[in-house]
N, C-alpha and C positions, 0 to 999 in steps of 0.2 A: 733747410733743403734748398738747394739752388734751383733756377731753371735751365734745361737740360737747353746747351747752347744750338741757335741754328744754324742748319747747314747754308755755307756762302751758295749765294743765286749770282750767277753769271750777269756783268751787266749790259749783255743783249737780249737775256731772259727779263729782264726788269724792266727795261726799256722797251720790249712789247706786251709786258702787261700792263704797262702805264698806256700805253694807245688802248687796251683790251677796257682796261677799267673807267677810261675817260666816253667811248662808245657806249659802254654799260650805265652812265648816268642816266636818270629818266627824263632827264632834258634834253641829252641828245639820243636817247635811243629808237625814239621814232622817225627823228627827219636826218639823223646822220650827219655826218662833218666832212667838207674837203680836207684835205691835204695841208694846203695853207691855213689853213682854222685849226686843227690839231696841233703842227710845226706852233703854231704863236701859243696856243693855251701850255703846251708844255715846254715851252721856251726850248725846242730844237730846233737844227737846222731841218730846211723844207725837205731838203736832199734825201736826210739822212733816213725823217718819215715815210716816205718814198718810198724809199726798197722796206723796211721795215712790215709797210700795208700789203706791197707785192705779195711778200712771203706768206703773211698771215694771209692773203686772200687763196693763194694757190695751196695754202691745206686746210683751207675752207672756215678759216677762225674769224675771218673777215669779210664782209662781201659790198662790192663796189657799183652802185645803181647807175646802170648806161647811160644815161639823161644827166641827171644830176653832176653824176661823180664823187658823189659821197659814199661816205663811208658806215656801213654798219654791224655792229655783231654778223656774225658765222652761220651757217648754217648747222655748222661741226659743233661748234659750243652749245647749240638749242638741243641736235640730237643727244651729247652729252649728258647734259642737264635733265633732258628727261629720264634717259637711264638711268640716272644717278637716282629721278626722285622716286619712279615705279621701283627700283630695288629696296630701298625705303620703306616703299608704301606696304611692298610684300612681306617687308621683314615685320611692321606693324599691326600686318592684318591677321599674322596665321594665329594667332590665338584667340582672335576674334572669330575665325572658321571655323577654331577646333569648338568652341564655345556653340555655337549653331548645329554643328555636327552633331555637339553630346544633346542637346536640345531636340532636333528633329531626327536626328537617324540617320539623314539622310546624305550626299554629296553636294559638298559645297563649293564654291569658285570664286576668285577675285577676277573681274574682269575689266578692261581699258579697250575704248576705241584706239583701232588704229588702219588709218586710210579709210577703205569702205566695206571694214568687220568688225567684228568684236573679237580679239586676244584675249585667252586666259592664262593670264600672271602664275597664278598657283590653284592648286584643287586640293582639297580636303573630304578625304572619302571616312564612312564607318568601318565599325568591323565588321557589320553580316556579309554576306557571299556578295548578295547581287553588289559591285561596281558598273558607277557609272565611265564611260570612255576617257581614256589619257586624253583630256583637254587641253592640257597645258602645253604651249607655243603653238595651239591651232585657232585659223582663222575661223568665223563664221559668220553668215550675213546677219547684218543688222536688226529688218524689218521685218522677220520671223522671231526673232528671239525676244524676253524679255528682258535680257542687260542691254542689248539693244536700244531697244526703245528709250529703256531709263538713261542712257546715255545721251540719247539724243531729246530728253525730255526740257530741259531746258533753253533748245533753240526758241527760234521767230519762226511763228509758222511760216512766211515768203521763206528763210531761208530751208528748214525743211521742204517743202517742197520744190525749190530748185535741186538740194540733192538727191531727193527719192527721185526725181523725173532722169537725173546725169547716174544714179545708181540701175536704174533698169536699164540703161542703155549701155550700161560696161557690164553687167554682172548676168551668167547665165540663168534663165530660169529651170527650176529646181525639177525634178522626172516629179514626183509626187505631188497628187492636187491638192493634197493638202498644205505641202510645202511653196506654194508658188507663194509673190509678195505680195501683200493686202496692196490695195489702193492708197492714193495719200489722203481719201477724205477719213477711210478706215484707220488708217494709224494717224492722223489728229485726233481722231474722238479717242483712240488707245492712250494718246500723251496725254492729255487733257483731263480721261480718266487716273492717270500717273500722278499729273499733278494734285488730283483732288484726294485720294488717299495716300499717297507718299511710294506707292510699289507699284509694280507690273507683275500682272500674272499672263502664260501663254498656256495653252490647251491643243498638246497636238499641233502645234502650227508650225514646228521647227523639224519635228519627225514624232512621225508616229508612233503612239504609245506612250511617250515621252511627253512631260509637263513641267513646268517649272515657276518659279518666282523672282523678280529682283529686287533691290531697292541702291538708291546714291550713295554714293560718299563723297561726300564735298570737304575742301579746300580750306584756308583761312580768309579764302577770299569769296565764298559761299560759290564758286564753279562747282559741277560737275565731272570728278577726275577720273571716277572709277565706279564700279556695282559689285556691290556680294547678290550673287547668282546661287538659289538650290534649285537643282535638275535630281528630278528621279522617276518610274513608273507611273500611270499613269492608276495603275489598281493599286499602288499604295498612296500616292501622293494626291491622288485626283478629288480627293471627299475632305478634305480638309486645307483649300489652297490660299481661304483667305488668314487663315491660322498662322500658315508657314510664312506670307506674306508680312505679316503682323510682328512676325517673331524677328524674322530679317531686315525690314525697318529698325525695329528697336536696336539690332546691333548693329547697323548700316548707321546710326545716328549718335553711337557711341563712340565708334572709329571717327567719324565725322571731328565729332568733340575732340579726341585726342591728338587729329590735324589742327586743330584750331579754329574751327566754324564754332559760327553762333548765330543763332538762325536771324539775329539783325544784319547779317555782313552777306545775305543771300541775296543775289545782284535780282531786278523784278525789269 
C-alpha cells in the first residue's frame, strides 16, 4: 500500500510557517526575535521577512512588542490551540460523565475557566424528570461555585487575592445573601480545604437549594485545565456530599491519567 500523496503547499504558505515554527521554538518563544534575527536564522532576505511578519501580525498569527520590536506567536494561534485542545478535552471526557452519571444519578458537567467565570464545555444529565439547567456555553462566577474554586485551587495565595480583590470590582453582586462572594480569607481556608482532600464541595452558595461537588483534571504537565462538576437538589444530593465528592475525584483522576498526568509532574 503506498502513501496517499500530499497536497503541494504554496511557497508563501511555507515560508510563513517557517517564521511560525522558528517563533514557536522554546528558545525563542518567550523573549521573541527581530526581524534581522529571523532574516539570518532562515537565510532570507531582511525585506522579504518584513512584509511576511506584517501580514502574519495583521491576522493576529503574530504579534510585534512596541519596545523591543520583536517578534512573537499570535494571539490568534493561542486562541486556536485552545479550541482545538477543550474540543478534545470534551470529546475525552463524555464517557467519563456518563460513567458518574450512571454512578450518582445525578447531572454532571465538564467545566474550564474562562476570563472571570467558569464555562461549561458539556453536561451530562440522567434519566429521572428532575433536570438540572442547560449549562452548557453559560458563564458563572467563580467564588460561589465549586468548579470554581477547584480551578483556582492551584494559584499563589498573593495572586488569588489580587484577583478576587479586581473580581469584586468588575463583577455584580448577586440579589440573593446567600449568593453574595465569601471573602478572600473564606475562599483560602475553601482552597486549602481543596487541596487537602482533592474536591470542593458548595452548600447553597451558588443558588439556593442547589449543591454541588467538584474535583481537577490536570494536564501532562500536572496544571489545572479543567473540573468535572455534579450539581443537583439540595434534598437529594445534600446527605451524602462527601460520597459524590469522593466518587468525582476518582473519575476526575482517571481522565487526568488518560491526559497524561502523574501525580510527580504536579507543579508544588
Amino acid at each position: 500500500m503506498t502513501d496517499r500523496p500530499r497536497a503541494p503547499v504554496s511557497a508563501g504558505l511555507r515560508r510563513d510557517l517557517e517564521i511560525l515554527e522558528l517563533l514557536a521554538r522554546p528558545e525563542h518563544a518567550s523573549g521573541g526575535l527581530g526581524v534581522s534575527r529571523i532574516a539570518e536564522l532562515l537565510g532570507r532576505e531582511k525585506s522579504q521577512v518584513s512584509r511576511a511578519l506584517k501580514a502574519l501580525e495583521s491576522e493576529g498569527m503574530a504579534d510585534r512588542d512596541p519596545e523591543s520590536l520583536e517578534y512573537r506567536l499570535g494571539w490568534r494561534l493561542y486562541a486556536l490551540a485552545a479550541r482545538t485542545a477543550e474540543a478534545r478535552l470534551t470529546h475525552l471526557a463524555a464517557p467519563y460523565l456518563r460513567r458518574l452519571v450512571a454512578a450518582l444519578n445525578e447531572t454532571t458537567h465538564l467545566c474550564v475557566l474562562r476570563g472571570s467565570g467558569v464555562l461549561t464545555l458539556l453536561s451530562v444529565s440522567p434519566t429521572h424528570a428532575f433536570r438540572g439547567l442547560g449549562w452548557e456555553g453559560v458563564t458563572v462566577p467563580v467564588p460561589m461555585t465549586s468548579a470554581g474554586r477547584v480551578l483556582l485551587s492551584d494559584w499563589a495565595p498573593d495572586t488569588l487575592r489580587a484577583w478576587m480583590a479586581s473580581w469584586l470590582k468588575e463583577s455584580p453582586m448577586p440579589g440573593h445573601p446567600r449568593q453574595r462572594p465569601p471573602d478572600i480569607d473564606y475562599l483560602l481556608r475553601e482552597i486549602a480545604m481543596i487541596r487537602k482532600r482533592g474536591f470542593a464541595a458548595v452548600d447553597e452558595e451558588f443558588e439556593p437549594g442547589l449543591v454541588g461537588v467538584s474535583a481537577p483534571i490536570r494536564d501532562f504537565r500536572g496544571g489545572i485545565i479543567a473540573a468535572i462538576n455534579v450539581s443537583a437538589p439540595k434534598g437529594r444530593l445534600g446527605g451524602h456530599l462527601d460520597e459524590a465528592g469522593r466518587r468525582t475525584l476518582a473519575v476526575a483522576r482517571e481522565l487526568s491519567a488518560k491526559l497524561g498526568y502523574h501525580p510527580e509532574t504536579r507543579p508544588h
